[in-house]
N, C-alpha and C positions, 0 to 999 in steps of 0.2 A: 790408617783408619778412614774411613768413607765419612762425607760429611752429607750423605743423602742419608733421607729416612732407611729405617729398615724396618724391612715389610714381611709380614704375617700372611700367608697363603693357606685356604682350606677348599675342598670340593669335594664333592659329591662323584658319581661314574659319569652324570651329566655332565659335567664340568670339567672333568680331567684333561680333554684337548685342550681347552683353552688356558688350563690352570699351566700347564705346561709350556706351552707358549709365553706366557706370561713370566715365568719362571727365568726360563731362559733369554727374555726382552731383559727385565729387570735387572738381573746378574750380568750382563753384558753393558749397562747404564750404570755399572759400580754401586748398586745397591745391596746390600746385605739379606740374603731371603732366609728365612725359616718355614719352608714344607710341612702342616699338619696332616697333608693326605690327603685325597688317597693319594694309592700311588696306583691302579689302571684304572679299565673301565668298566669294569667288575661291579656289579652292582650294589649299590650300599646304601646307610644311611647318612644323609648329611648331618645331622648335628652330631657326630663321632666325630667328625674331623673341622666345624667349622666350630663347634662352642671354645675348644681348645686354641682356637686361631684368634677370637675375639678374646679370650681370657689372656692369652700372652699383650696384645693391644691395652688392655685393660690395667693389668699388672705392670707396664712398662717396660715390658720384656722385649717388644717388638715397638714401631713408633708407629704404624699403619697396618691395616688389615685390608686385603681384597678376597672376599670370599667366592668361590662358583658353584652353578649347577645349571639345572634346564631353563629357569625362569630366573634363577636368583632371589625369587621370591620367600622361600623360606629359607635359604641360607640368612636371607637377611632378617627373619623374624627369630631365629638362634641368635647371631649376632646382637641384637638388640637386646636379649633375656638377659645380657651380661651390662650389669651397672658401670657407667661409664664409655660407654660403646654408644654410638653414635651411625649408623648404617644406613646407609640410601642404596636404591635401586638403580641401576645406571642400565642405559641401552642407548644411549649417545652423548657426545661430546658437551654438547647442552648441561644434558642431564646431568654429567660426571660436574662439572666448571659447579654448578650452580648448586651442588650438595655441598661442594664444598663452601664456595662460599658465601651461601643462606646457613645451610647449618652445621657448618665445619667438620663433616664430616670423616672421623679417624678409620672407617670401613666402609670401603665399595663390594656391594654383589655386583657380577654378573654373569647373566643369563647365557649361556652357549646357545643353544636354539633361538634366542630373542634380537641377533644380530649376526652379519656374516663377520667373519674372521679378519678381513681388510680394515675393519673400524678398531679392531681389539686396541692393539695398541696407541690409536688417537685418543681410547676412550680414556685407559690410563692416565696419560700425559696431560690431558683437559684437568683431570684430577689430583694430581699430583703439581702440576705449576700451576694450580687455582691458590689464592689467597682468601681465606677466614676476611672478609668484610666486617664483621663486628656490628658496632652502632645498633640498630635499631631489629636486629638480630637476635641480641644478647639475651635478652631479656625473657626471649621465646626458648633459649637454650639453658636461662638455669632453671627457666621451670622443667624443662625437658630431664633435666642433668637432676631434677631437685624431687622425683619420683621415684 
């Protein structure tokens, strides 16, 4: 049994290169992945396949979620609609480090068009070996958590 997260994957047609990549970076690093879709790049709606990715996160089912599309911007506004879901925008390593740990974020979007494909996997990793900071954070998260 894998003693890494496992991870919740959803996208959008925008997203499906990257989701895929992703996929197979992750499953290669001994993480456990559950795929909500899509599966090409067939044109579709995102919240088909990303509410179902944030609700297993949500439910316990999965221990992390990274959702895709064009911008990641609504992937990540589905993601959020789910109580207990916590979603930041990422399009660099910065970004990814500091979602998590300001607002310990259990779902990252990202944008396929908002970043070239060489940073993908940094961007993960920033996020994934980020540590939840706490302290002076908290307090902004149960009220987050408390909505």
């Amino acid at each position: 049994m894998s003693s890494k997260p496992s991870i919740a994957l959803g996208s959008d047609h925008a997203g499906y290169h990257y989701k895929e990549l992703v996929k197979a970076y992750l499953t290669g690093e001994g993480h456990v992945v559950k795929d909500f879709g899509t599966y090409s790049d067939v044109r579709c709606d995102y919240p088909d396949f990303v509410r179902p990715a944030a609700e297993a996160v949500a439910k316990g089912e999965c221990d992390l979620g990274i959702v895709f599309g064009g911008s990641g911007n609504g992937e990540a506004m589905v993601a959020n609609k789910v109580h207990g879901i916590r979603c930041g925008v990422c399009w660099n390593e910065m970004s990814a480090r500091l979602t998590k740990e300001h607002n310990n974020a259990n779902i990252i979007a990202l944008g396929e068009r908002m970043f070239p494909k060489e940073h993908l996997y940094a961007i993960v990793d920033a996020w994934l070996n980020a540590t939840y900071e706490g302290g002076r954070h908290q307090p902004r998260l149960d009220k987050v958590d408390a909505m």
